[in-house]
LOFIRO-405098 format. One record per residue (C-alpha): x, y, z; residue number from 1; residue in three letters. Coordinates in steps of 0.2 Angstrom, whole numbers, plus 5000, padded with zeros to 4 digits. Layout:
REM residues N
X, Y, Z, NUM, ALA
...
REM end
This chain:
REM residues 67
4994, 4951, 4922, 1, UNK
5014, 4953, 4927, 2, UNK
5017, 4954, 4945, 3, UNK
5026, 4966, 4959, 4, UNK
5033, 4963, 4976, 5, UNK
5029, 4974, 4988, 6, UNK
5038, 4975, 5004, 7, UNK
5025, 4978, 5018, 8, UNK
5031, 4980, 5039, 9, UNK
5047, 4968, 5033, 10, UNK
5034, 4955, 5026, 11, UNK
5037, 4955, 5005, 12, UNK
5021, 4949, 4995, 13, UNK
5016, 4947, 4976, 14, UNK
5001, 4955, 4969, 15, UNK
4996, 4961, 4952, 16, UNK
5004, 4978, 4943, 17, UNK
4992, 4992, 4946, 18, UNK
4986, 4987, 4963, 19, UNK
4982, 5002, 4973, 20, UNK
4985, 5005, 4991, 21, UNK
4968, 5005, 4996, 22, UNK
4965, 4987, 4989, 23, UNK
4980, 4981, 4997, 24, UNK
4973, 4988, 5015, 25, UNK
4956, 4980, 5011, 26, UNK
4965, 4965, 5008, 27, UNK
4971, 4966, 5026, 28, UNK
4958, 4970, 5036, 29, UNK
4942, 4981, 5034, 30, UNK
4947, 4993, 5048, 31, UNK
4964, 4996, 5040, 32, UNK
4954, 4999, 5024, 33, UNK
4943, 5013, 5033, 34, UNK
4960, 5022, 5043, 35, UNK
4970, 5023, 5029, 36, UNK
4974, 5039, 5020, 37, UNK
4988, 5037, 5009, 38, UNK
5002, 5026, 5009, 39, UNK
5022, 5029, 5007, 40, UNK
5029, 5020, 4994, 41, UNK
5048, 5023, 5000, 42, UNK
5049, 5042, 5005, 43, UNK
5036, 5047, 4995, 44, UNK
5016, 5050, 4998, 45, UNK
5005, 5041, 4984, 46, UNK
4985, 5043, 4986, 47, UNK
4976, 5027, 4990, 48, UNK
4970, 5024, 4971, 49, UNK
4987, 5028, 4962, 50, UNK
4993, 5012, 4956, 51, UNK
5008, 5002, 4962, 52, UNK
5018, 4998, 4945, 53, UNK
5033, 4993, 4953, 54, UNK
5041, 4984, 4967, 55, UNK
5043, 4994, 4980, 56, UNK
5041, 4995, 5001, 57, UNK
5023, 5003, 5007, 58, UNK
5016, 5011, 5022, 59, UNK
5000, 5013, 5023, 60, UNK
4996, 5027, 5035, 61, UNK
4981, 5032, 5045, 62, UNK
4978, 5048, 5058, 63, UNK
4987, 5040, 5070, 64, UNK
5002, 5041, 5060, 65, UNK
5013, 5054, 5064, 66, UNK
5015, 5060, 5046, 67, UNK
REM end
């Protein structure tokens, strides 16, 4: 499977195409995982199942956020 960059709090990383936000926050930490509720790819809101097809910077948001 090809691979994307994503650009996460200034830290880039390399995962599959078609990684979705809410395997990238499990991949973090398993609290994140149950916080978040969509992420920012950019300026735009994507669901936590949409899949990341291309390099891009991400946000994964909780309540807390502000957004």
């Amino acid at each position: 499977m090809s691979k994307i960059k994503i650009n996460l709090k200034g830290e880039e990383r390399e995962f599959d195409k078609g990684i979705t936000t809410a395997q990238i926050a499990a991949g973090i930490s398993e609290g994140l995982a149950r916080m978040a509720v969509c992420g920012k790819m950019g300026d735009v809101l994507v669901d936590l199942h949409t899949p990341i097809t291309q390099d891009c910077s991400l946000v994964i948001l909780t309540n807390k956020d502000p957004e």
